[in-house]
N, CA, C and O atoms as a printed pandas DataFrame, in Angstrom:
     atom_number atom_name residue_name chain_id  residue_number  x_coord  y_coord  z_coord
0              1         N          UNK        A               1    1.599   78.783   15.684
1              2        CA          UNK        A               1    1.914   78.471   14.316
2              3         C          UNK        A               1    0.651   78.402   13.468
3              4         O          UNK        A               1    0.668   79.081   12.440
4              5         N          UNK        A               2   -0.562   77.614   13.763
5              6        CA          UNK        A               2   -1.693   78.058   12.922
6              7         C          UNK        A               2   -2.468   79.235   12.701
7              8         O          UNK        A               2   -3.307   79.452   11.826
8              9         N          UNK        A               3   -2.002   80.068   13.763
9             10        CA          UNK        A               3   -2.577   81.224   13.669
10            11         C          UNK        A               3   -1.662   81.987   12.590
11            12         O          UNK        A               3   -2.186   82.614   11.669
12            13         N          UNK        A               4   -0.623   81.925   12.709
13            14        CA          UNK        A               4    0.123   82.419   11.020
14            15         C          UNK        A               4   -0.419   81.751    9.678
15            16         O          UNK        A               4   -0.772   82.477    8.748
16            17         N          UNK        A               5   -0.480   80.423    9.586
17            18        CA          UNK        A               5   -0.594   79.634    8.642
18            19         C          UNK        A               5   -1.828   79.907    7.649
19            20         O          UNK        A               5   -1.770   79.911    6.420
20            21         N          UNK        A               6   -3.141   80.169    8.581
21            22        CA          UNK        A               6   -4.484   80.288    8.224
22            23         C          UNK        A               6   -4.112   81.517    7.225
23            24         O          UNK        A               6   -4.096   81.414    5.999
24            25         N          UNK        A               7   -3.857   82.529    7.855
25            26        CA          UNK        A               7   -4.084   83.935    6.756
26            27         C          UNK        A               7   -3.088   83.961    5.628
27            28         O          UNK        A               7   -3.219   84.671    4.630
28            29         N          UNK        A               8   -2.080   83.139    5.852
29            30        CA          UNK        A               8   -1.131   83.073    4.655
30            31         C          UNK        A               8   -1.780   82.229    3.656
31            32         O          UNK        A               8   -1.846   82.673    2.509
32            33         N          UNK        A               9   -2.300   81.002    3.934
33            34        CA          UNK        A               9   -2.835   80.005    3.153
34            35         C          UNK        A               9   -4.015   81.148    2.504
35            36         O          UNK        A               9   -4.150   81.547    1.348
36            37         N          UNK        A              10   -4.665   81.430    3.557
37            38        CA          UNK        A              10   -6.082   81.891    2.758
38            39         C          UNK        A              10   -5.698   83.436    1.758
39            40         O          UNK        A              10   -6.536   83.891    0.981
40            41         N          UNK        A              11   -4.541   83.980    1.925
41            42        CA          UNK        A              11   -4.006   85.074    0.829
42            43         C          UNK        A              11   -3.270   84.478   -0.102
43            44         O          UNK        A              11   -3.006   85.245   -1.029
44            45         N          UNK        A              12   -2.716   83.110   -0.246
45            46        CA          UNK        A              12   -2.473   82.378   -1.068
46            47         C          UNK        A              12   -3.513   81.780   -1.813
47            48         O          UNK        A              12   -3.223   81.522   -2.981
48            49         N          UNK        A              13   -4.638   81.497   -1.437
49            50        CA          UNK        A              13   -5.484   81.042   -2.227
50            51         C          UNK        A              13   -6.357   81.917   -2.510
51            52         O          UNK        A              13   -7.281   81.345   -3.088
52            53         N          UNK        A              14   -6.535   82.903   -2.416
53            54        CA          UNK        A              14   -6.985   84.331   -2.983
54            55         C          UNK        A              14   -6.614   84.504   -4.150
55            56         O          UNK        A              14   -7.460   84.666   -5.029
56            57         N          UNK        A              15   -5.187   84.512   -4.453
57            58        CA          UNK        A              15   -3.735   85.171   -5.336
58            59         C          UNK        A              15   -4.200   84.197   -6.546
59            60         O          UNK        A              15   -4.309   84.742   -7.645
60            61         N          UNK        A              16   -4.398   83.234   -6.484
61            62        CA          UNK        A              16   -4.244   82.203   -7.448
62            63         C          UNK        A              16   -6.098   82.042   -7.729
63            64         O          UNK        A              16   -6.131   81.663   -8.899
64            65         N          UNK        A              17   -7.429   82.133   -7.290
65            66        CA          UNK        A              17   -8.398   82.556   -7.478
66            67         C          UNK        A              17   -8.207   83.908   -8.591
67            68         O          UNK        A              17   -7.982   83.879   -9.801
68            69         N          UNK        A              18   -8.280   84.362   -8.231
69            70        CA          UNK        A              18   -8.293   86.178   -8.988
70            71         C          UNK        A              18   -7.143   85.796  -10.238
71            72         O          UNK        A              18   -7.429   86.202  -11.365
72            73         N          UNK        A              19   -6.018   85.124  -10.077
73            74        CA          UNK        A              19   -4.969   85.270  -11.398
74            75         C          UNK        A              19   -5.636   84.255  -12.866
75            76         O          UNK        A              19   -5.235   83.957  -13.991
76            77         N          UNK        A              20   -6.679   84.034  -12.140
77            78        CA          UNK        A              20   -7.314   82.938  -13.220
78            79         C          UNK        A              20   -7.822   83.833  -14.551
79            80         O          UNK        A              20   -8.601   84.761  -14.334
80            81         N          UNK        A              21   -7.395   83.566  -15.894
81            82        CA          UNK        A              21   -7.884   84.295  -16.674
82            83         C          UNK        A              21   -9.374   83.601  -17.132
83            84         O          UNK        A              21   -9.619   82.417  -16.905
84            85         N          UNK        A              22  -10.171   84.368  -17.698
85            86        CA          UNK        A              22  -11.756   84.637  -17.624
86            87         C          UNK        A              22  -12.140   84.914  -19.522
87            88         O          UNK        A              22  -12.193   86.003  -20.094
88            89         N          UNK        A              23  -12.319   83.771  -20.024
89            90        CA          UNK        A              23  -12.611   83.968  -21.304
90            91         C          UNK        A              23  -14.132   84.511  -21.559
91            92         O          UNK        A              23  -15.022   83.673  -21.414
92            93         N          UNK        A              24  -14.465   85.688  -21.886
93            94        CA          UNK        A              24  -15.553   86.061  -22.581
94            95         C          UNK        A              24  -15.738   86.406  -23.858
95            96         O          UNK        A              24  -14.684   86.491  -24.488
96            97         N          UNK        A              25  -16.625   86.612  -24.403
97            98        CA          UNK        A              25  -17.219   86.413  -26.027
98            99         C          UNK        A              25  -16.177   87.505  -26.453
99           100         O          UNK        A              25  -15.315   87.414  -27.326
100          101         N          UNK        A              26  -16.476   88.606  -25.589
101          102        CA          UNK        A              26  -15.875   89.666  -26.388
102          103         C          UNK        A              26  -13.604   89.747  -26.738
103          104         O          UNK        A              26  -12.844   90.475  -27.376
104          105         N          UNK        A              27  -13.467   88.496  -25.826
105          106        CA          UNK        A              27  -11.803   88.510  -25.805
106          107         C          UNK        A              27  -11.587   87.757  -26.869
107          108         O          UNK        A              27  -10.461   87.622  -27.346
108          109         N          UNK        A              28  -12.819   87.098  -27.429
109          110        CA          UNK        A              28  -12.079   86.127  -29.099
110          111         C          UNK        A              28  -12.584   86.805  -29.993
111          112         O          UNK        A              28  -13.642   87.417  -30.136
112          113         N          UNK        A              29  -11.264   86.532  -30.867
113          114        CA          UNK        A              29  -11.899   87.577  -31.961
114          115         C          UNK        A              29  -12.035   86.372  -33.288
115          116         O          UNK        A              29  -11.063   85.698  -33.631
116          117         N          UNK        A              30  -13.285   86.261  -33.882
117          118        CA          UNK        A              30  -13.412   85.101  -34.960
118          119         C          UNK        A              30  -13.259   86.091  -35.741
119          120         O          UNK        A              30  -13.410   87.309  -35.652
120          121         N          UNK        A              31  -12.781   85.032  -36.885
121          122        CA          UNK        A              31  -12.451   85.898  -38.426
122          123         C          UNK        A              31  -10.981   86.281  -38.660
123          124         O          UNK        A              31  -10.514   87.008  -39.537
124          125         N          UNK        A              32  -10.412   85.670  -37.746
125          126        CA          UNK        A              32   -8.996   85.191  -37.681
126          127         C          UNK        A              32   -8.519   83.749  -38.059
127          128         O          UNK        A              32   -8.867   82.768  -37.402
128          129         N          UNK        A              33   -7.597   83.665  -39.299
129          130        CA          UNK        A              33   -6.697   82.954  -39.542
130          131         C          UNK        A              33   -5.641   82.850  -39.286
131          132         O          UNK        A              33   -4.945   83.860  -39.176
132          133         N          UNK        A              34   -5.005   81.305  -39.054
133          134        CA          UNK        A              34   -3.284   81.229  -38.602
134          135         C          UNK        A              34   -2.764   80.310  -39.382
135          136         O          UNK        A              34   -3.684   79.588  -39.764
136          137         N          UNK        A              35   -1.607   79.919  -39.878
137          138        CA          UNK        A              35   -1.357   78.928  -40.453
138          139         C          UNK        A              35   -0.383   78.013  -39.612
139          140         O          UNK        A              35    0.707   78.436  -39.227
140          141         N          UNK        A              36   -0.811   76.803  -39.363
141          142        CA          UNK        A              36   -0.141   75.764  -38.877
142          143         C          UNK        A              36    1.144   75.183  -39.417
143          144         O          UNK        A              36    1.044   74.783  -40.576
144          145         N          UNK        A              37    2.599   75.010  -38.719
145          146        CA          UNK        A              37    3.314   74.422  -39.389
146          147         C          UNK        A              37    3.669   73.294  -38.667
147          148         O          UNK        A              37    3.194   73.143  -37.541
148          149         N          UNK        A              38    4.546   72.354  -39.209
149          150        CA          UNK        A              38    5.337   70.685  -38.717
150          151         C          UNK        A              38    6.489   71.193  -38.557
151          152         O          UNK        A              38    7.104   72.105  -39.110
152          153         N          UNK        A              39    6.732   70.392  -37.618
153          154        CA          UNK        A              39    8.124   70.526  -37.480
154          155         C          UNK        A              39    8.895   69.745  -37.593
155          156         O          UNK        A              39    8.595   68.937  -36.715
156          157         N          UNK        A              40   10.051   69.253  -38.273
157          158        CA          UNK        A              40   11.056   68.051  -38.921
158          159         C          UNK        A              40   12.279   68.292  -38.264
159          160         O          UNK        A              40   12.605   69.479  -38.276
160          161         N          UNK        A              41   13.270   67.308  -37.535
161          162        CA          UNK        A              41   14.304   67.571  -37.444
162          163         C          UNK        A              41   14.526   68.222  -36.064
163          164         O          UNK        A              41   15.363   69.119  -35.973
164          165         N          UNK        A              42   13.817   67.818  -34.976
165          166        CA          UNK        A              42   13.780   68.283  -33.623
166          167         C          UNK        A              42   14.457   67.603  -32.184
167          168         O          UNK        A              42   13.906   66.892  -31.344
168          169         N          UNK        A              43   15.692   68.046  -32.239
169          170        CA          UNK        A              43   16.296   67.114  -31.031
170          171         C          UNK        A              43   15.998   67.265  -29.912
171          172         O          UNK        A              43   16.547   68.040  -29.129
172          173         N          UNK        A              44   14.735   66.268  -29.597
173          174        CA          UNK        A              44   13.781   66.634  -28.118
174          175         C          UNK        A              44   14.903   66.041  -26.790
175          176         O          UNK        A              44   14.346   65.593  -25.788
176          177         N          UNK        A              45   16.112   66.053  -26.815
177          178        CA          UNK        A              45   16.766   65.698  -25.822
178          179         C          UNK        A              45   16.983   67.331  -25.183
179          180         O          UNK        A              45   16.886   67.570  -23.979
180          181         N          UNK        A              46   17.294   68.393  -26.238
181          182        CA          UNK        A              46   17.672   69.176  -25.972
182          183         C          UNK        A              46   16.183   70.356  -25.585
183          184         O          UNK        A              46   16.355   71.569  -25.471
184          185         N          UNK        A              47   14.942   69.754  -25.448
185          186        CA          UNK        A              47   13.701   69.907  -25.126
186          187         C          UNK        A              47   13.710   69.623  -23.729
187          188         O          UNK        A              47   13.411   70.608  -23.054
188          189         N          UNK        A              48   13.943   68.655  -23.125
189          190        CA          UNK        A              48   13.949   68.431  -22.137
190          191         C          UNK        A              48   14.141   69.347  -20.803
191          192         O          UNK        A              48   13.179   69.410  -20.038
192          193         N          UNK        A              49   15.282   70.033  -20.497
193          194        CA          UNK        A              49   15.530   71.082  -19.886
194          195         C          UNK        A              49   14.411   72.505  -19.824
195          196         O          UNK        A              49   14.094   73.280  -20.726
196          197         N          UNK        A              50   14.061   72.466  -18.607
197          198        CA          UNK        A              50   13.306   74.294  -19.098
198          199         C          UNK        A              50   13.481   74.898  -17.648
199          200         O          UNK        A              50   13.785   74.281  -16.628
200          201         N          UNK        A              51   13.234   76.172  -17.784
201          202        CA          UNK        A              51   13.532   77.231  -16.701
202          203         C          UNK        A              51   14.115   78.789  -16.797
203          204         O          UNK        A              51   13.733   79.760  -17.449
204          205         N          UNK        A              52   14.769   78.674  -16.235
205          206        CA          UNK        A              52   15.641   80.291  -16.122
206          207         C          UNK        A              52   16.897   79.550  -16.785
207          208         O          UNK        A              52   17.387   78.438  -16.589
208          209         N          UNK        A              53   17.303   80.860  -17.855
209          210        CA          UNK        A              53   18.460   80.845  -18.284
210          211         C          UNK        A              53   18.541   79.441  -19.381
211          212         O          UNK        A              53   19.677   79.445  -19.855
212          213         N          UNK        A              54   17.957   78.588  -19.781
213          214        CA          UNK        A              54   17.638   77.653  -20.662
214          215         C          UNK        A              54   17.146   78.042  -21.773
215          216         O          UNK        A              54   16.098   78.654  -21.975
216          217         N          UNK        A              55   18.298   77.496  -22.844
217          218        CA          UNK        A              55   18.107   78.165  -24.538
218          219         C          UNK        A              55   18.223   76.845  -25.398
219          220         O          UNK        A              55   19.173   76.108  -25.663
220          221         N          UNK        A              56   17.088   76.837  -25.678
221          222        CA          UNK        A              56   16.683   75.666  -27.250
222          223         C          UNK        A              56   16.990   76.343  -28.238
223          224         O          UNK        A              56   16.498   77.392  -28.655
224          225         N          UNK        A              57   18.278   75.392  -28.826
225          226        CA          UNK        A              57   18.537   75.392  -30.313
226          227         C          UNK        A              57   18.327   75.072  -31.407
227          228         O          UNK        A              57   19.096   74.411  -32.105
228          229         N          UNK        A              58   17.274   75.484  -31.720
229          230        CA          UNK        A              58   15.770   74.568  -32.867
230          231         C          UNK        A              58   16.738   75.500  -34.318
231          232         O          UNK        A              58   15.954   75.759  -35.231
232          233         N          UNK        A              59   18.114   75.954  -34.591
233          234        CA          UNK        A              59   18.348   75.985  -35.693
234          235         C          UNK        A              59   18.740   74.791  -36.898
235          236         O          UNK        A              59   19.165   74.911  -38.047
236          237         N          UNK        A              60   18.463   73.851  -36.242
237          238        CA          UNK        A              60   18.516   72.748  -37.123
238          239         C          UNK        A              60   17.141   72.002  -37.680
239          240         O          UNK        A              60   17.005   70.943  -38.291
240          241         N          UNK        A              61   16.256   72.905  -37.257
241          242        CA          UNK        A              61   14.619   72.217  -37.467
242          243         C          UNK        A              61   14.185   72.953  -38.752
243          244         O          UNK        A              61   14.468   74.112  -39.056
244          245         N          UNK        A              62   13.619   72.274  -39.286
245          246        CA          UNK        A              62   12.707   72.869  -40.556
246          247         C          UNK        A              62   11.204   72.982  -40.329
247          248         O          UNK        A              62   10.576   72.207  -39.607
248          249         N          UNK        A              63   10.751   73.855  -40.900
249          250        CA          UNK        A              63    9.166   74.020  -40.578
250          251         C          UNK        A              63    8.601   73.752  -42.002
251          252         O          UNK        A              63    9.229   74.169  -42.975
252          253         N          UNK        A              64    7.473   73.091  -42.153
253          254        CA          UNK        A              64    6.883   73.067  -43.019
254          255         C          UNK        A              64    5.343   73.431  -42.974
255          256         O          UNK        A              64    4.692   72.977  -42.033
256          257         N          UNK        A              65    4.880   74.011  -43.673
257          258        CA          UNK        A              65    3.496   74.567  -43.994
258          259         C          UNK        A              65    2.353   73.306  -43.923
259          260         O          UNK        A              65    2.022   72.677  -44.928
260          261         N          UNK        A              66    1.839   73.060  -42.644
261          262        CA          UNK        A              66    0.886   72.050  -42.844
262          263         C          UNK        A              66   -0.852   72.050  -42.736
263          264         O          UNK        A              66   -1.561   71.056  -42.574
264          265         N          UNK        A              67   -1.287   73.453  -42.875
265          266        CA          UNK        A              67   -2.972   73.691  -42.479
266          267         C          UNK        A              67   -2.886   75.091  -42.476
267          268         O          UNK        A              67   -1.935   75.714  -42.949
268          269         N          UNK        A              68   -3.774   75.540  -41.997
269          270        CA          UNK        A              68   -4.624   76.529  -41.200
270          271         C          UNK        A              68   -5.573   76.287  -40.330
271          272         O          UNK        A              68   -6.264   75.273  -40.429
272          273         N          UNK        A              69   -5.725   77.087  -39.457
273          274        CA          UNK        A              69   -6.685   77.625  -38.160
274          275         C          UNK        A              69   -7.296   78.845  -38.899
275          276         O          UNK        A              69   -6.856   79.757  -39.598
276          277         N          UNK        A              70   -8.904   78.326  -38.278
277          278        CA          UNK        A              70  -10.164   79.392  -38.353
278          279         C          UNK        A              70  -10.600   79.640  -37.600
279          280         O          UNK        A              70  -11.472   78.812  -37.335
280          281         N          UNK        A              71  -10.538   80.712  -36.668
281          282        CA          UNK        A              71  -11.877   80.936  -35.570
282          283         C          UNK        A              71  -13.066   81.245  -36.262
283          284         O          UNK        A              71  -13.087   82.197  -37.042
284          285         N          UNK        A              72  -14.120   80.496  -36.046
285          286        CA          UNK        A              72  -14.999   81.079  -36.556
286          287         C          UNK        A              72  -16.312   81.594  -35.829
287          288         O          UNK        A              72  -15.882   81.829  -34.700
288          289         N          UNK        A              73  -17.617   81.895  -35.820
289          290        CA          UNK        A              73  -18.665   82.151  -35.179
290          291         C          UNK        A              73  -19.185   81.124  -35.577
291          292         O          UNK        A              73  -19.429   80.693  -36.704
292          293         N          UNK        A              74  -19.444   80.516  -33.954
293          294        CA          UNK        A              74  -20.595   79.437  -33.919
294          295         C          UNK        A              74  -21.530   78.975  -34.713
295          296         O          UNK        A              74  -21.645   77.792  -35.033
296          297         N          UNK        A              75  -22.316   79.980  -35.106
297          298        CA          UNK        A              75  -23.931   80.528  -36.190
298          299         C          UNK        A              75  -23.556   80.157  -37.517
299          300         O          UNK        A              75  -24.328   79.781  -38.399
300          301         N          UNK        A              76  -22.172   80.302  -37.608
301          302        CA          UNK        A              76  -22.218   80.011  -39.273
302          303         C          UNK        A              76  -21.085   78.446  -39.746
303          304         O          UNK        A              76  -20.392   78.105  -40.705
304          305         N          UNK        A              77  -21.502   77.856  -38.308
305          306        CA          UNK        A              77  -21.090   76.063  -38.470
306          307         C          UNK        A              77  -22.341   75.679  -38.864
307          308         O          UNK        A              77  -23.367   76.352  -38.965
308          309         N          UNK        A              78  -22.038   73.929  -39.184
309          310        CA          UNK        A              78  -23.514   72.884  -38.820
310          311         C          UNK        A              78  -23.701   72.917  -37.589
311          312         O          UNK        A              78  -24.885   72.877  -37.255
312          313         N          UNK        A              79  -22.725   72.993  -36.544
313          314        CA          UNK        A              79  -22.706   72.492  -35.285
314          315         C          UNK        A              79  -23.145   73.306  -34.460
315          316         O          UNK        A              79  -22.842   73.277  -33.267
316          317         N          UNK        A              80  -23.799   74.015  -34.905
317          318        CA          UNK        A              80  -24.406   75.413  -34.121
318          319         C          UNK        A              80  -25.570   75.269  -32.877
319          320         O          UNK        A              80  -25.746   75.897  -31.833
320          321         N          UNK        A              81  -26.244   74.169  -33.496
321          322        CA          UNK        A              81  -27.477   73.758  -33.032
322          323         C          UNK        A              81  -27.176   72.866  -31.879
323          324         O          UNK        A              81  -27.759   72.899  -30.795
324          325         N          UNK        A              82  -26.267   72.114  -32.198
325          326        CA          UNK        A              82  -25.428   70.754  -31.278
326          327         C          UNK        A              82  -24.745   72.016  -29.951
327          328         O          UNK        A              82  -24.618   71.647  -28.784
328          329         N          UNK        A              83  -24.536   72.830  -30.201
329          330        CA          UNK        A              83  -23.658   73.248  -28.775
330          331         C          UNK        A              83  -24.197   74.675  -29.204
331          332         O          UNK        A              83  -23.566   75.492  -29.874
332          333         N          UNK        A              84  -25.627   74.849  -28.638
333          334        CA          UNK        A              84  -26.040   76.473  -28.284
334          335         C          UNK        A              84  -25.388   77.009  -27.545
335          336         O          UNK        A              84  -25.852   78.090  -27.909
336          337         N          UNK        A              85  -24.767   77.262  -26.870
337          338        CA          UNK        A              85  -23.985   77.514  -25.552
338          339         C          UNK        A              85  -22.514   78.099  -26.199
339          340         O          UNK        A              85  -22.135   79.122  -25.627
340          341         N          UNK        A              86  -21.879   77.755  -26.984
341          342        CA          UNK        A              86  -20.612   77.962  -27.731
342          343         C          UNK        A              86  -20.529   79.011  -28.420
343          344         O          UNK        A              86  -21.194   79.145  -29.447
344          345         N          UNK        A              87  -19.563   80.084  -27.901
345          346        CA          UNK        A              87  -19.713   81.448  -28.715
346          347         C          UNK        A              87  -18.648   80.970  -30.232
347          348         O          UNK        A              87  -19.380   80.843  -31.213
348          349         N          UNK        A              88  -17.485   80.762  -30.484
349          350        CA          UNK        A              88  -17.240   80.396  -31.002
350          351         C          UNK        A              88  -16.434   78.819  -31.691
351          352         O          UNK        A              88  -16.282   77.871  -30.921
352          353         N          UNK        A              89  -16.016   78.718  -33.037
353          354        CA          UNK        A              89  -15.359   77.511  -33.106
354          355         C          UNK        A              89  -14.384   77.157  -33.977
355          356         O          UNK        A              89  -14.525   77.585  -35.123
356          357         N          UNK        A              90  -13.627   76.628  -33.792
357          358        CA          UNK        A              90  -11.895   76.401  -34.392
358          359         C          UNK        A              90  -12.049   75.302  -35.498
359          360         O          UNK        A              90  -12.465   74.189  -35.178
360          361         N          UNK        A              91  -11.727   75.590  -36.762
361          362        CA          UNK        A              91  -11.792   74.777  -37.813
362          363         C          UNK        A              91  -10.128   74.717  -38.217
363          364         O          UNK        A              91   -9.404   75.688  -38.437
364          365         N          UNK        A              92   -9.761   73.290  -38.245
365          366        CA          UNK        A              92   -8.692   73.243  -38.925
366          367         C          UNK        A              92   -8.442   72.721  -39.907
367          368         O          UNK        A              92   -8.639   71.509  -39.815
368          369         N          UNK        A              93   -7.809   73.277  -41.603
369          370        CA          UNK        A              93   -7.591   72.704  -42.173
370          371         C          UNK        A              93   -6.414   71.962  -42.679
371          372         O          UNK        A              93   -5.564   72.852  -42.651
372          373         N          UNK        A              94   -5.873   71.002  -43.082
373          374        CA          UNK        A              94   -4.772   70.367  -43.160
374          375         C          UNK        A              94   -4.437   70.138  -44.568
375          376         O          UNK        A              94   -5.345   70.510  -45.310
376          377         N          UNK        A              95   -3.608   69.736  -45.059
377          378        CA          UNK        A              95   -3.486   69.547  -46.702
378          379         C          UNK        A              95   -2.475   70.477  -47.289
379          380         O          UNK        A              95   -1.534   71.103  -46.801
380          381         N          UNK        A              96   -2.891   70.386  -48.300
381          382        CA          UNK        A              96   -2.704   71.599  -49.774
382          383         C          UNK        A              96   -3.206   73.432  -49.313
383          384         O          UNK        A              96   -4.194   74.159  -49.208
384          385         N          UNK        A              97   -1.593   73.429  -49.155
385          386        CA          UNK        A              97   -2.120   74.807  -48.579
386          387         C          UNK        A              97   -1.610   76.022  -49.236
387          388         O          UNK        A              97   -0.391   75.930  -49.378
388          389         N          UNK        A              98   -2.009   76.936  -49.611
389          390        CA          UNK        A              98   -1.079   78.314  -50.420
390          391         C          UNK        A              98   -0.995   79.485  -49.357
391          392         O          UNK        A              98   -1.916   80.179  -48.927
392          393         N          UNK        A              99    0.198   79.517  -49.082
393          394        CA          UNK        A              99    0.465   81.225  -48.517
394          395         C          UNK        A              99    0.234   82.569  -48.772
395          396         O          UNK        A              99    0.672   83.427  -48.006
């Protein structure tokens, strides 16, 4: 029985090594905006459930417009200096927002 076990375990932990995704500079793209919304009116009972074949009925939710997301380049924060190492960085704004 351990003589099965070993090579299964160790091709199992191979599988899940290698499926790891690998963020480099070049996979973010700064200079992208998103706009953030709220959500009102969310019956998290019906949240609860997840899997196969499980359907949330969020037609009773309202979204409202609450920010934006900035990726931006590191170089052109204050914080540039504080984290040399950081290719880029996420600014969010919240408030008064126009579409």
């Amino acid at each position: 029985m351990k003589k099965l076990f070993t090579p299964v375990a160790f091709f199992s932990l191979l599988t899940m090594i290698s499926a790891q995704p690998v963020i480099i500079t070049n996979n973010v793209h700064t200079g992208l905006s998103f706009n953030l919304y709220s959500l009102s009116g969310v019956n998290t009972a019906i949240l609860a459930p997840s899997g196969a074949n499980i359907t949330w009925d969020l037609g009773t939710t309202a979204a409202t417009l609450a920010g934006t997301t900035d990726f931006l380049e590191m170089a052109s924060t204050p914080y540039a200096t504080a984290y040399p190492a950081a290719n880029f960085a996420i600014k969010f704004t919240f408030g008064a927002v126009t579409q």
